[in-house]
PDB file as gemmi writes it, atoms N, CA and C in Angstrom:
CRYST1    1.000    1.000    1.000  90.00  90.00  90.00 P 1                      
ATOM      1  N   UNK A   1      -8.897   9.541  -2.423  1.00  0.00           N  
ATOM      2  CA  UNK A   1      -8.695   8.723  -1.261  1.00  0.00           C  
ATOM      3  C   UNK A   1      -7.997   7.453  -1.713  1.00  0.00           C  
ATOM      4  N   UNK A   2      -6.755   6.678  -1.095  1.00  0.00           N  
ATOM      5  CA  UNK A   2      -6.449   5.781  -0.809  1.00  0.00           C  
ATOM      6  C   UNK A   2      -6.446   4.773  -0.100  1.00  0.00           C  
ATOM      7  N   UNK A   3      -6.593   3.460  -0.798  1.00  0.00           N  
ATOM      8  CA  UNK A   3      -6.883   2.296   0.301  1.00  0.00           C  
ATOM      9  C   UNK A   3      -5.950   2.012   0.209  1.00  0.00           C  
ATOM     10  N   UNK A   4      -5.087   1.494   1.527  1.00  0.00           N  
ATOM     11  CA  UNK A   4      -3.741   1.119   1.316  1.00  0.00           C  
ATOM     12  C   UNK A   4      -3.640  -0.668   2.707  1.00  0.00           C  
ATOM     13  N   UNK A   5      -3.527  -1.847   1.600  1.00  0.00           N  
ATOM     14  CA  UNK A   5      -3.461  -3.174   2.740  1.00  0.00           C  
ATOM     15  C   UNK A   5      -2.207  -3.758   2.497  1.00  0.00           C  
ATOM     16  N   UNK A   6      -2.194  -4.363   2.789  1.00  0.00           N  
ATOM     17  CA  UNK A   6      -0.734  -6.056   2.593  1.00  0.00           C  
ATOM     18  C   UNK A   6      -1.537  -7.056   2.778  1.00  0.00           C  
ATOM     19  N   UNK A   7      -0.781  -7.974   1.993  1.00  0.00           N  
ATOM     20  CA  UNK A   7      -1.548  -9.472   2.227  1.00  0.00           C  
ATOM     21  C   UNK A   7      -0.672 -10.518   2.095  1.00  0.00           C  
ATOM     22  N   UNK A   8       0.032 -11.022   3.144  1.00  0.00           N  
ATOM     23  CA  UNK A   8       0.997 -12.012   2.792  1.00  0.00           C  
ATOM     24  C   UNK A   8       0.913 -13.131   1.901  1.00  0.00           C  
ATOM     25  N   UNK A   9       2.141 -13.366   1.461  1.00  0.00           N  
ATOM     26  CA  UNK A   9       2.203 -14.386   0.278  1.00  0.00           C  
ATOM     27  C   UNK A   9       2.353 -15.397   0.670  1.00  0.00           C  
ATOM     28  N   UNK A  10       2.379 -16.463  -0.187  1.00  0.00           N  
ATOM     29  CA  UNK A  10       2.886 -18.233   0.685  1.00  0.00           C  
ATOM     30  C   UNK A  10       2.989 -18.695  -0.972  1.00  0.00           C  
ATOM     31  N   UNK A  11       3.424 -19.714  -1.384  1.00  0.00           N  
ATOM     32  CA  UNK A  11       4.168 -20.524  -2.135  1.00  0.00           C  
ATOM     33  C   UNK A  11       5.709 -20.330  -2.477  1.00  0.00           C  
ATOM     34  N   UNK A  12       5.140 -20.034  -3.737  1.00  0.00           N  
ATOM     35  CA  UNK A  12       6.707 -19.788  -4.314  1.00  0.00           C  
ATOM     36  C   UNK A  12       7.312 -18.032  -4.090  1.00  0.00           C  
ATOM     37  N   UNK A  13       6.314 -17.202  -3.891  1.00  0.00           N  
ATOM     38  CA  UNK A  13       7.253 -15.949  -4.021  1.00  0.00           C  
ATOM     39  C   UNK A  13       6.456 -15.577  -2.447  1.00  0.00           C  
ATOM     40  N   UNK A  14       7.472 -15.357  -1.330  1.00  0.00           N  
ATOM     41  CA  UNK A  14       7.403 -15.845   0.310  1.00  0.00           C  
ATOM     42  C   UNK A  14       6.869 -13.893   0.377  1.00  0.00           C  
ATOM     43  N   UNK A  15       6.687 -13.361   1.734  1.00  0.00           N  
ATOM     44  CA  UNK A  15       6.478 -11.719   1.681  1.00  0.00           C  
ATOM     45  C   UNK A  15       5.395 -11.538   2.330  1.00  0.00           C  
ATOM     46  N   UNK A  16       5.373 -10.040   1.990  1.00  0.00           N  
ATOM     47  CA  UNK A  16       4.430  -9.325   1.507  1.00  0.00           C  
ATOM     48  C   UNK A  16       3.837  -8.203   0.780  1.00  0.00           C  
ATOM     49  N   UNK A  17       2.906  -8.598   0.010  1.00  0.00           N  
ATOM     50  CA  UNK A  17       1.995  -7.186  -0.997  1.00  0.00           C  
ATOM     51  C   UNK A  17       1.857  -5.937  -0.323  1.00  0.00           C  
ATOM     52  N   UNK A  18       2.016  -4.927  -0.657  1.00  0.00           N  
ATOM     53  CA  UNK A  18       1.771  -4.066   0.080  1.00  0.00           C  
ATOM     54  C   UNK A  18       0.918  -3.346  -1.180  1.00  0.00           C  
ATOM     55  N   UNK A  19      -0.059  -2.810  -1.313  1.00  0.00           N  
ATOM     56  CA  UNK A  19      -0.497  -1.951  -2.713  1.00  0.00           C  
ATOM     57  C   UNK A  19      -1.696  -0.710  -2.106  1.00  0.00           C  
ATOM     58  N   UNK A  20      -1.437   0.263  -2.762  1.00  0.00           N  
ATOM     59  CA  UNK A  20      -2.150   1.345  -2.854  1.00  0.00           C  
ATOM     60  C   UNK A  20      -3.545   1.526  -3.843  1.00  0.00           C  
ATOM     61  N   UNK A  21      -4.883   1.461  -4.197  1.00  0.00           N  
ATOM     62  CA  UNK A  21      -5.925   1.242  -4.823  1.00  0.00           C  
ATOM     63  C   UNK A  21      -6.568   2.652  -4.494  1.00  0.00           C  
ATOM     64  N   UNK A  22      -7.414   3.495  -5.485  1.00  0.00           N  
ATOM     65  CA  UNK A  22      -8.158   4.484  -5.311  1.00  0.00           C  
ATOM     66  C   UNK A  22      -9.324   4.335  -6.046  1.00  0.00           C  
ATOM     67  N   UNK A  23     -10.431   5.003  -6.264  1.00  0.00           N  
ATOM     68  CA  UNK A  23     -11.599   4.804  -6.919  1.00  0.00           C  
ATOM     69  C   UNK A  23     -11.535   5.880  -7.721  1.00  0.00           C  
ATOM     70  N   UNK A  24     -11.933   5.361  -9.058  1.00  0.00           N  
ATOM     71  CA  UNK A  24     -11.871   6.357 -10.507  1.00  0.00           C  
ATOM     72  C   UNK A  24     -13.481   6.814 -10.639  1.00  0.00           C  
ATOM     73  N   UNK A  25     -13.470   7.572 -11.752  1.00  0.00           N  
ATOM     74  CA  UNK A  25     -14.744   8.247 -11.654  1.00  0.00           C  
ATOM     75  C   UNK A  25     -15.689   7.464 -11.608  1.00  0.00           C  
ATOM     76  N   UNK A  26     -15.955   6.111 -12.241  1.00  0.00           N  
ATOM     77  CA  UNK A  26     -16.940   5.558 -12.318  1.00  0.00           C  
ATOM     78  C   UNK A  26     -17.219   4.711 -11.141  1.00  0.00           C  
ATOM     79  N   UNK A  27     -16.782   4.639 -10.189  1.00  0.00           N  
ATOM     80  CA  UNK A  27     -16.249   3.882  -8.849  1.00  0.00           C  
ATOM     81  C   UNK A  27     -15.872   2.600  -9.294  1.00  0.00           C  
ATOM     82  N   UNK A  28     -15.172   2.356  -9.780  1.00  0.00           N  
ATOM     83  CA  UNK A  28     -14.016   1.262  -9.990  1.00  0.00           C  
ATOM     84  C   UNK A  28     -12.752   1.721  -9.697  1.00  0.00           C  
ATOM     85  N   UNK A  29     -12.195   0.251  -8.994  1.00  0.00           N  
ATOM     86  CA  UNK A  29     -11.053   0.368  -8.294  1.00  0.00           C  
ATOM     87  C   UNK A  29      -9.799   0.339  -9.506  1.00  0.00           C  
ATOM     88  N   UNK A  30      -8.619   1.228  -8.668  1.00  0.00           N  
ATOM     89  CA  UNK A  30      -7.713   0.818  -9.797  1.00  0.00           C  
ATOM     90  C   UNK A  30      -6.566   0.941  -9.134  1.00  0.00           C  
ATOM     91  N   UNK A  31      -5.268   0.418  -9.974  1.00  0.00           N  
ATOM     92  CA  UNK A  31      -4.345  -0.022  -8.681  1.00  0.00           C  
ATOM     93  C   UNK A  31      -3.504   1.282  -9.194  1.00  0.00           C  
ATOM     94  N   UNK A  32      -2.850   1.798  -7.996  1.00  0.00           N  
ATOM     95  CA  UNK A  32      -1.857   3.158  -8.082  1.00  0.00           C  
ATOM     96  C   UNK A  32      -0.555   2.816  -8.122  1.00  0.00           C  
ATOM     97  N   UNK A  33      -0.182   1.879  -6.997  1.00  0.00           N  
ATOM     98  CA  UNK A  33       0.797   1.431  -6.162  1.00  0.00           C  
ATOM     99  C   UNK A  33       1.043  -0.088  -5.438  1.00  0.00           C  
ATOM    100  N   UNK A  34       2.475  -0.874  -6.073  1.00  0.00           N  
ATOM    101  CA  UNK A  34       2.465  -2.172  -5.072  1.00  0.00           C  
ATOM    102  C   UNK A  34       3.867  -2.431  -5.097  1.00  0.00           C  
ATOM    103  N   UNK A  35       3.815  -3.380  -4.278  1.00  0.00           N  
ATOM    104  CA  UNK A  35       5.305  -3.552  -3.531  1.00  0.00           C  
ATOM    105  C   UNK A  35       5.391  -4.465  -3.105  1.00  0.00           C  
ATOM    106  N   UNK A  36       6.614  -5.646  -3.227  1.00  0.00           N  
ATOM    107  CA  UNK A  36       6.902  -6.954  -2.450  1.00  0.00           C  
ATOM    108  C   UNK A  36       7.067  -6.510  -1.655  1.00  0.00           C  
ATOM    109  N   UNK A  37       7.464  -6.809  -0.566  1.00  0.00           N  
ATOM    110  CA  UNK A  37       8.341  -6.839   0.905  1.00  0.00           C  
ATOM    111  C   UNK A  37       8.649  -7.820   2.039  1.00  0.00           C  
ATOM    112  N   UNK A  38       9.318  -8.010   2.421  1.00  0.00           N  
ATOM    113  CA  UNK A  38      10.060  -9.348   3.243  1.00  0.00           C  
ATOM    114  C   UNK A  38       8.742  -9.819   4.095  1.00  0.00           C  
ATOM    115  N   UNK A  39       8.541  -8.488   5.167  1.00  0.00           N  
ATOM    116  CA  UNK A  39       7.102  -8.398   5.646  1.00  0.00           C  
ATOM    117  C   UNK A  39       6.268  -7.303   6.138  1.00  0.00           C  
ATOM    118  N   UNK A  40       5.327  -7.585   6.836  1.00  0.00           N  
ATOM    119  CA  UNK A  40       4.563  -6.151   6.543  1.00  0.00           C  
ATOM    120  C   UNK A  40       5.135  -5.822   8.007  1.00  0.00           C  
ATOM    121  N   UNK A  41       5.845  -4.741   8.587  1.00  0.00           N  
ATOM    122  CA  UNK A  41       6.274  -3.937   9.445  1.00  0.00           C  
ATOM    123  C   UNK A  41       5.741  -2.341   9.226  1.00  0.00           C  
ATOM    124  N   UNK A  42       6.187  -1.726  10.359  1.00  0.00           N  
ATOM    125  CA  UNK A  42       6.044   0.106  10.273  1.00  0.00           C  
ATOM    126  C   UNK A  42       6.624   0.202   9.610  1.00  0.00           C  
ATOM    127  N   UNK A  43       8.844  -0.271   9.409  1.00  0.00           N  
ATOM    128  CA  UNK A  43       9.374  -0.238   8.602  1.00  0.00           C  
ATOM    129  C   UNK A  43       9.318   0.150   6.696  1.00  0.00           C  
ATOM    130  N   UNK A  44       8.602  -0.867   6.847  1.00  0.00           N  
ATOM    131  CA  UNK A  44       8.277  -1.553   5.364  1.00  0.00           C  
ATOM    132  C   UNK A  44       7.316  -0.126   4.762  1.00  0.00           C  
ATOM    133  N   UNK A  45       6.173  -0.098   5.635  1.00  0.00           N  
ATOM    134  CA  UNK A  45       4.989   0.406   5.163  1.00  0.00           C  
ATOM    135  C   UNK A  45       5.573   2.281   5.060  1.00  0.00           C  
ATOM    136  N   UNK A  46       6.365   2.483   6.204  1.00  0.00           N  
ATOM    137  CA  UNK A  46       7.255   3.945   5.875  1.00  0.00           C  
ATOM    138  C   UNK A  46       7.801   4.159   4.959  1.00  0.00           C  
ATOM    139  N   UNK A  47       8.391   3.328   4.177  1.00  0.00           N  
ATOM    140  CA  UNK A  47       9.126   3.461   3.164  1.00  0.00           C  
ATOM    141  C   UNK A  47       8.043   3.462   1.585  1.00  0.00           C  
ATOM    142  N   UNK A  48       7.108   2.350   1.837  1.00  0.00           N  
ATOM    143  CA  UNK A  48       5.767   1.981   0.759  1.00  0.00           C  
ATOM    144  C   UNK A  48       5.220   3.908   0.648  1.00  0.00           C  
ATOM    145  N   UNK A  49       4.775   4.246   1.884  1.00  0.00           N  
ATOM    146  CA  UNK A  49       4.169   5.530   1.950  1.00  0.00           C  
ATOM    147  C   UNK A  49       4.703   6.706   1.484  1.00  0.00           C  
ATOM    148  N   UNK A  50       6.288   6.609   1.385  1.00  0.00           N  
ATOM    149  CA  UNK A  50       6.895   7.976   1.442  1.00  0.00           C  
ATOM    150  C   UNK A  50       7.425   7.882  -0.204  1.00  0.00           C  
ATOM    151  N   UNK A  51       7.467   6.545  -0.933  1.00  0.00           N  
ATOM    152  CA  UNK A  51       7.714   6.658  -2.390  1.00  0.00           C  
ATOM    153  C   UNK A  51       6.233   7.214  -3.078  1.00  0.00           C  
ATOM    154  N   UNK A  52       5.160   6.542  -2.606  1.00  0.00           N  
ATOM    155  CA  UNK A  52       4.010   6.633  -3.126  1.00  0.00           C  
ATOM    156  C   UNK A  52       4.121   8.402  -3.373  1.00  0.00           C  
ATOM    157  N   UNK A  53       4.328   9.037  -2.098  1.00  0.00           N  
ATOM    158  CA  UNK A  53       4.286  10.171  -1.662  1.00  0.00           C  
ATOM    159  C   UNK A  53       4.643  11.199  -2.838  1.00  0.00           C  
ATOM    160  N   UNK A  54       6.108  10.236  -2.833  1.00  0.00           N  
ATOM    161  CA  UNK A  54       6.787  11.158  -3.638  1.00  0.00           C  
ATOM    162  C   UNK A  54       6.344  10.897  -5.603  1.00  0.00           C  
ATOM    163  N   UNK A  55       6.099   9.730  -5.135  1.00  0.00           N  
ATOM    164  CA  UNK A  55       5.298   9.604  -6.581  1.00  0.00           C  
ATOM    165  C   UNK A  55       4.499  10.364  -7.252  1.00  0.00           C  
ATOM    166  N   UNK A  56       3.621  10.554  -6.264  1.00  0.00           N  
ATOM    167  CA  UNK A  56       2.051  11.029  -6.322  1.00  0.00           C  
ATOM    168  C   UNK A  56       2.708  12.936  -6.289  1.00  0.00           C  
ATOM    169  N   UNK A  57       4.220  13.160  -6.675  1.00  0.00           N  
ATOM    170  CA  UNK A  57       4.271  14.993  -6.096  1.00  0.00           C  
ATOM    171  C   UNK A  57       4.405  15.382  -4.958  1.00  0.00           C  
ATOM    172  N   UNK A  58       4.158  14.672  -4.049  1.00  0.00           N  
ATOM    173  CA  UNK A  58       4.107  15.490  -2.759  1.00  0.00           C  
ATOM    174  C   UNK A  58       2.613  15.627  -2.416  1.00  0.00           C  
ATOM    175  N   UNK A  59       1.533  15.732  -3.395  1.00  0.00           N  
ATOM    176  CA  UNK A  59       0.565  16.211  -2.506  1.00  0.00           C  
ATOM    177  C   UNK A  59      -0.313  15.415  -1.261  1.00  0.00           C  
ATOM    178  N   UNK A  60      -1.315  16.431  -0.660  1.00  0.00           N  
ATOM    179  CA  UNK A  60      -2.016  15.823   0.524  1.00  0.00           C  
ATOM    180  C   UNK A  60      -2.726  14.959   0.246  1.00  0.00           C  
ATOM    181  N   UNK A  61      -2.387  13.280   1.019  1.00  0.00           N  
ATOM    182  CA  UNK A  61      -3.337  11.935   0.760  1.00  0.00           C  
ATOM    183  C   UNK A  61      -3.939  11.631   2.385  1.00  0.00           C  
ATOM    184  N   UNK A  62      -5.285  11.588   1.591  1.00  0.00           N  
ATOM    185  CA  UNK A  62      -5.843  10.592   2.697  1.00  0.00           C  
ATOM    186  C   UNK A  62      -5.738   9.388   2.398  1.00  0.00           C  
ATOM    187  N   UNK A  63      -5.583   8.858   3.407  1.00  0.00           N  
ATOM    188  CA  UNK A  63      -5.427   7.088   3.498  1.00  0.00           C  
ATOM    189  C   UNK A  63      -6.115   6.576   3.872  1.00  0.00           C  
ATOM    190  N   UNK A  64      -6.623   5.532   3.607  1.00  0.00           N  
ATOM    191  CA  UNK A  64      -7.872   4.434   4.486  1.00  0.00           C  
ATOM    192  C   UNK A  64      -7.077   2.731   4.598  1.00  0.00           C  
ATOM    193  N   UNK A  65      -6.818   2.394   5.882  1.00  0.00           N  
ATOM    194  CA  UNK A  65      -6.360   1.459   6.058  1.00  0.00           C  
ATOM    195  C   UNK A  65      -7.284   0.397   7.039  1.00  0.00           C  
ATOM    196  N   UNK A  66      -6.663  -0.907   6.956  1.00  0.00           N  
ATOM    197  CA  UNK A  66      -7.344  -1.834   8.807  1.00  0.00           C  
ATOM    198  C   UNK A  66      -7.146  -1.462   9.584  1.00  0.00           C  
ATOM    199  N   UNK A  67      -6.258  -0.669   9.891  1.00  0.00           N  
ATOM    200  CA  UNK A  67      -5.149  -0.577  11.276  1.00  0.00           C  
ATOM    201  C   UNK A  67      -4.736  -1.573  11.949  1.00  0.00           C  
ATOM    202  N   UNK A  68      -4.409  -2.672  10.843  1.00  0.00           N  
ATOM    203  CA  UNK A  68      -3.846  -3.681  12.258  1.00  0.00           C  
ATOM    204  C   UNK A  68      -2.696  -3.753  12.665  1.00  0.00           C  
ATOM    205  N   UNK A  69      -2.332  -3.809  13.861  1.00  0.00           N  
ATOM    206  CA  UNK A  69      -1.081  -3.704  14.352  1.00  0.00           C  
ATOM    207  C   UNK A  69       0.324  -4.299  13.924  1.00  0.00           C  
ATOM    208  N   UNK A  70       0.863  -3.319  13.379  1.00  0.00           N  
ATOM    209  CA  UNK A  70       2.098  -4.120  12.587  1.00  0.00           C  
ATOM    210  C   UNK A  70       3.553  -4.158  13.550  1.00  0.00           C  
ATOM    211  N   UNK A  71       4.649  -5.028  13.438  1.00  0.00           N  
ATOM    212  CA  UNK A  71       5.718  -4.791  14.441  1.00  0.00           C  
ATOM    213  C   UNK A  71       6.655  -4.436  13.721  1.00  0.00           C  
TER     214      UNK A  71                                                      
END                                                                             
C-alpha cells in the first residue's frame, strides 16, 4: 500500500512535494517516490502517478490519499 500527499513549500524553493511512502516489514515508513512541482493540481499528480507506475513495472497499487480537492 501507498500513501501518497503534497505539502506545499514556502521560502526559498516555492511548489510543491508530492511523495509516495509505503510501510516495510517492520512498519516503518520509507520513502518510494518524490517530486517538486509548481503546484499540487490533477495535472501534476497524473503525471507523479503514472511515472511511479511505471517505475514500480506496471503493477497493481493501492493508494491511500486525503482526497482533498485539487484544481
Amino acid at each position: 500500500m501507498l500513501f501518497v500527499d503534497g505539502a506545499h513549500l514556502s521560502g526559498l524553493y516555492m511548489g510543491t512535494l508530492l511523495g509516495a511512502v509505503a510501510l516495510d516489514a517492520d512498519n516503518n515508513l520509507f520513502n518510494v517516490a518524490y517530486a517538486v512541482m509548481s503546484s499540487e493540481n490533477n495535472n501534476n499528480y497524473e503525471w507523479f502517478l503514472r511515472v511511479l507506475r511505471e517505475c514500480l513495472g506496471g503493477m497493481q497499487l493501492v493508494i491511500m490519499s486525503d482526497e482533498n480537492q485539487t484544481g
